[in-house]
Each structure stands twice: as structure tokens, then as C-alpha cells.
N, C-alpha and C positions, 0 to 999 in steps of 0.2 A: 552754757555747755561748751564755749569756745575751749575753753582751760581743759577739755578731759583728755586722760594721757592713760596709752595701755601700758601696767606696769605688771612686776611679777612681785609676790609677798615676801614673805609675810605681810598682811597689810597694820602698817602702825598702828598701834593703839588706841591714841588720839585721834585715829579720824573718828567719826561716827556714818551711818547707812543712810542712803536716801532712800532705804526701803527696810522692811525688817525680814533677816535672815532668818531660815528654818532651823531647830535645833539640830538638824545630819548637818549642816554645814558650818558650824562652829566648829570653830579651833578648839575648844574646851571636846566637844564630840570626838569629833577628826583624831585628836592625839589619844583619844581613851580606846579608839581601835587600835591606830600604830602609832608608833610614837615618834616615827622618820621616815623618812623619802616622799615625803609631800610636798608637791608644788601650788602655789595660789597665784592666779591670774586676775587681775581685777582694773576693772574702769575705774577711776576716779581724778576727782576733781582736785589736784594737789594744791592747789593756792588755798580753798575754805578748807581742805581735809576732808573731802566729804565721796565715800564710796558710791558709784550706780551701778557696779555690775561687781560681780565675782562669780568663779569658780574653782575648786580644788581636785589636785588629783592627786592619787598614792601612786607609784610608779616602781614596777619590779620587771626585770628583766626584760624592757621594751617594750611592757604593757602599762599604760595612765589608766587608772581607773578612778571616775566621781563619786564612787561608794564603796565604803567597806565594811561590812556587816552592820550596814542600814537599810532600810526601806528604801532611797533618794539619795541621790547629792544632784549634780544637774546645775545650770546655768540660773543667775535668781539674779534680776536688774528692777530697776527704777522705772517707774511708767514714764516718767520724764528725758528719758532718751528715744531719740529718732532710732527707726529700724534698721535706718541707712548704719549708723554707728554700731549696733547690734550684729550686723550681721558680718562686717569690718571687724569688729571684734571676735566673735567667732572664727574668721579666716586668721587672723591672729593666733588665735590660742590652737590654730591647729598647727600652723607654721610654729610657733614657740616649741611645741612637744618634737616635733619632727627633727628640732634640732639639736635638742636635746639627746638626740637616739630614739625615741618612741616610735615602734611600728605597728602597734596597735593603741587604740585612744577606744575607750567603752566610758556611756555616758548614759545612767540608767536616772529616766524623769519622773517624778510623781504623777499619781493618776492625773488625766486632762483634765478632770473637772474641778480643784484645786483653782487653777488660774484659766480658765479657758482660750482667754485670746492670746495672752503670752505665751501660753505653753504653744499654742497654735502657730504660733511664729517662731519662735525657736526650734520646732521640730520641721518646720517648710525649711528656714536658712539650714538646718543642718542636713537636711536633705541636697540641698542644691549647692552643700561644701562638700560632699562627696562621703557622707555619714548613711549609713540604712538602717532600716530599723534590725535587729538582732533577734530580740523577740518581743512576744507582745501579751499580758494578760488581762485577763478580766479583773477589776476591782469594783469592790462595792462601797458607795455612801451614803453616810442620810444623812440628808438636811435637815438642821437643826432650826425652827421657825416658833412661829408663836401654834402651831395647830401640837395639839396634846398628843403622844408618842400613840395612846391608842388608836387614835385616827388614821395613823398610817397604816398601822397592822392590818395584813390580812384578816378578813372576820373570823378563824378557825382560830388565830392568832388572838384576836381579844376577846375571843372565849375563855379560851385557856386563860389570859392575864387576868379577866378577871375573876375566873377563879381562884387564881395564886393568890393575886392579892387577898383573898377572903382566908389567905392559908396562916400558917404563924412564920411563915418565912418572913425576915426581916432584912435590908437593905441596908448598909453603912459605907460612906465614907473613909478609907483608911489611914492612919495617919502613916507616915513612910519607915515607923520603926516596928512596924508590922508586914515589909517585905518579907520575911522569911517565912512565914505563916502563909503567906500569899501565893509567893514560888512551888512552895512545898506541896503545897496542895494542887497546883494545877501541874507541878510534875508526876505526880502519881497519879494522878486521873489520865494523862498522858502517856506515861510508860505502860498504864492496863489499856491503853486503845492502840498501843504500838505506833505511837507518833513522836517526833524526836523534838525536842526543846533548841532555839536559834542562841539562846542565850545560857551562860549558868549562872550558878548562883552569884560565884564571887566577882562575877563583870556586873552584872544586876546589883549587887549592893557598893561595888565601885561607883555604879552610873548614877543611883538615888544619892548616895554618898556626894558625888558633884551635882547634882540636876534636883534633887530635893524635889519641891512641889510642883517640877516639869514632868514629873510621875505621878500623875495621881493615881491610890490604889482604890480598890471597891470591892465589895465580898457581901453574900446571901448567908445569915446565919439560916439553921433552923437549929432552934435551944442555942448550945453555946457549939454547935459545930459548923463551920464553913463550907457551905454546899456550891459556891461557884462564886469565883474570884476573877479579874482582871488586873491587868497591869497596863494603863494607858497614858500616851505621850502628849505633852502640850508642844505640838509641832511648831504653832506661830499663834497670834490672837485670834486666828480664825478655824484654826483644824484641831480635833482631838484624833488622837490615834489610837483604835485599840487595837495595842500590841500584842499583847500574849494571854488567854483567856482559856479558863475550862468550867466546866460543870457536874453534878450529879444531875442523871437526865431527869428525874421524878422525884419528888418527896409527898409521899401518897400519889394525889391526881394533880399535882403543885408543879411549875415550872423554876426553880431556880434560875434558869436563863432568862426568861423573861423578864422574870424581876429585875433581875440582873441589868440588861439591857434598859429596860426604862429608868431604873436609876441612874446611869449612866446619861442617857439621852436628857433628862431632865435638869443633872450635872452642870450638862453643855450648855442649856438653855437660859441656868440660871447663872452662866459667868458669858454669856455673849461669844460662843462658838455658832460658825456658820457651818461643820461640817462633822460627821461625828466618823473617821474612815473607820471602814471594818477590814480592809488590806486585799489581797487579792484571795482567789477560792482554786489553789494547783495543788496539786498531789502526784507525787513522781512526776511533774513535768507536763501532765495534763491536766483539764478542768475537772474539780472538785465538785459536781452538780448537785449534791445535795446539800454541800458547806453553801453552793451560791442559792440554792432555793433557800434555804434558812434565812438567809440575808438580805433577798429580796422580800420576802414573807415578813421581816419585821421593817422594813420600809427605805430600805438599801436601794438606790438607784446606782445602774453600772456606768464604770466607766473603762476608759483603755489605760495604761499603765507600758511604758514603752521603755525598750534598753535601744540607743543606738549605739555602732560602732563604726568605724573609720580603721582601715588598716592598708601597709601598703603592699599587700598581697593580691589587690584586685585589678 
């Protein structure tokens, strides 16, 4: 680690990661929101080629920002750097933007429970480089283990499920030339609950269009009708995201979400997912309390999910 140098990006393409990057922080990502004024900051090892740290930021009128219509972007290093370097780095890439002209720097982290101890340290150095937290919400996850999805459930919960299951709703896998079918359905189930869509269509079949089986779709028929679809992200080899999701709340005394869910959950399990996010539970800006019982009720443990910001107005 004598050899690592803080540079600024693009980072070449021959290097390769000493760790693996989430899919919000790809350049393949990054440019399918804006296509310019991004800057990348990154540790590495120029002699083997070999990346330990990055971060990127979109930069407009004085504001850096680590995400743009994603979930995360945020600081992602190698366990194999000292904190001493880590946190040097970061003083870095705050002076780097400063000089740039940046007066405000936002730095929005995936939920704590993701990475615990990193995340844990990255949000202390950025605390004591002069960063605060901005805001904060609740996110829900579930652990994906070898105990069976019903176990988790609330008991009210695998009543229900196993009723569904006894129902003729049926579970598939989608394959990705089936987003539209996908989209469509959980728009309309959403325009009649008056909640507004993060995505459209034609970003959504851009993004499968690049990201292909880093989408995986899912959907509940009952007969040949789609009663509740998802649209979820393979973030890294250890997190599934589910990203955008609706349902018919009944079919007879049948849960389509449930199904729904457990096929999902079991998805995870059988490709070696350690975390299955269900995302945060806000609505207008406050807690969503019964999107977060729902979520807790099928076996979601919460976590915190944080924006910091740096600016030089304090």
C-alpha cells in the first residue's frame, strides 16, 4: 500500500477493484443519469493498476452531488486500506471539490446495515471533516439465510401465506423482454393509489437495455393476469434491491404480495444474496408507518440510511 496515489478520473479501464463496486457507482450507471460534469476521485495503486477507493460526483452550479436518481453513491474502499489513508482521503476529496468552486458537497450512503463497520467509519471521518448528517431515514432489510421466508413472518403473515399458496396464484421469474408488461402494471396500480413513479418507462427500458440480468423481474399471475410485479436490482453479489413494486391487495382471501415476496426472498437465497433491501418507508418527507409495518411484518429488519452534506455556509 506504499504505492497508493490520490488521483482524479476517469479511472482507466485497465485497472481492475480491490473491491467490487455497486451498480449506482458505475460509469455505465453514472452516465445513463447525466451524461457530463462528473468528477471521480479515487485511491489507487498505479504501478499493479489496481483501485482501493473511489467516489464520484455530478457537479452543478456549486453543488457535488454522489447520486443522481439512485438509491446511493457514497465512498466504497477496500478492506485492505488503513483508516489512517481513508480518512486522508476524504480530506482530500473535500479540498479537491473546494477547488474546483464547489460550495456545497452532498453525500447520500446506503442503509448502515449493507457494510456495518465501513459504513461506520466513513460516516465518523466525515463527521469530524466537517460533513453532518442532512437527513436520515428508516430502511428496511431482510436477511437472506438458510431459515425459510415463512419463519420470519409475522404469524398473521403465514397464515395468510399459507393460504395464498393453497390459492391458484402462481410465481415467475421474468425474463427482461417482459419489462413493459412489468412497468405497466405497477403504473396503474399506482396512478389509482396517487403515488408517483421515480422512474419511466423509457429510462427503465434504457437501463435493462444496459443492465440486462442486473434487473431481475418477478410477477404473481392469477390465470393469465399479472396481479403484482417487481422490478429489482442486483446492487453487488451480496444485496438485491427491490426497487419499484405494486400489487392487487386480494385475489379472493389470496395475498399476491406475499407470494410475491417469498418468491423473491427465495430468488435471493438460491443465488447467494446476503440481503434482500426493501428501500426506505417516507411519504411527503415523513415516516410511511404502515409501508414500514408491512415490512417489518414480512421479516425486514430496520436500519438508518443517511445524506451527509459539507457546505461553506456554516
Amino acid at each position: 500500500l506504499d504505492t497508493l496515489q490520490f488521483l482524479e478520473g476517469p479511472v482507466p479501464s485497465a485497472y481492475t477493484f480491490a473491491f467490487e463496486p455497486s451498480i449506482f457507482n458505475t460509469s455505465d450507471y453514472r452516465f445513463l443519469q447525466r451524461k457530463n460534469d462528473w468528477v471521480s476521485l479515487y485511491l489507487a495503486d498505479t504501478t499493479l493498476g489496481i483501485v482501493h477507493a473511489h467516489i464520484h460526483f455530478w457537479m452543478h452550479h456549486g453543488h457535488a452531488q454522489s447520486s443522481i436518481q439512485s438509491p446511493f453513491g457514497g465512498l466504497e474502499f477496500s478492506s485492505e486500506v488503513p483508516p489512517q489513508i481513508i480518512y486522508d482521503f476524504l480530506v482530500w476529496v473535500r479540498t479537491s471539490l473546494e477547488e474546483k468552486g464547489i460550495s456545497k458537497i452532498t453525500i447520500t450512503h446506503p442503509p448502515r446495515a449493507y457494510e456495518s463497520g465501513k459504513i461506520d467509519l466513513i460516516e465518523t471521518f466525515l463527521c469530524q471533516t466537517g460533513f453532518r448528517i442532512d437527513q436520515e431515514e428508516v430502511s428496511t432489510l431482510i436477511p437472506i439465510t438458510d431459515q425459510p421466508f415463512q419463519e420470519l413472518i409475522h404469524p398473521r403473515k403465514k397464515r395468510k401465506l399459507i393460504q395464498s399458496e393453497n390459492s391458484n396464484l402462481r410465481f415467475e421469474e421474468l425474463p427482461s423482454g417482459k419489462w413493459n408488461e412489468v412497468f405497466y402494471m405497477i403504473a396503474q396500480h399506482r396512478k389509482k393509489k396517487l403515488y408517483s413513479l421515480s422512474i419511466t418507462d423509457q429510462r427503465l427500458e434504457e437501463t435493462i437495455r444496459l443492465f440486462g440480468d442486473r434487473y431481475p423481474l418477478f410477477g404473481v399471475y392469477h390465470q393469465q393476469e399479472l396481479v403484482a410485479a417487481s422490478i429489482t436490482v442486483v446492487v453487488n453479489r451480496h444485496i438485491l434491491y427491490h426497487f419499484l413494486s405494486d400489487h392487487v391487495r386480494k385475489v379472493g382471501e389470496a395475498s399476491p404480495a406475499l407470494i410475491l415476496m417469498k418468491g423473491i426472498y427465495d430468488y435471493g437465497y438460491r443465488h447467494d444474496f446476503k440481503w434482500l433491501d426493501l428501500g426506505t418507508s417516507t411519504l411527503d418527507g415523513a415516516p410511511n408507518l404502515a409501508l414500514l409495518k408491512f415490512k417489518t411484518e414480512i421479516g425486514g429488519r430496520t436500519t438508518s440510511k443517511r445524506i451527509f452534506t459539507w457546505d461553506t455556509y456554516e
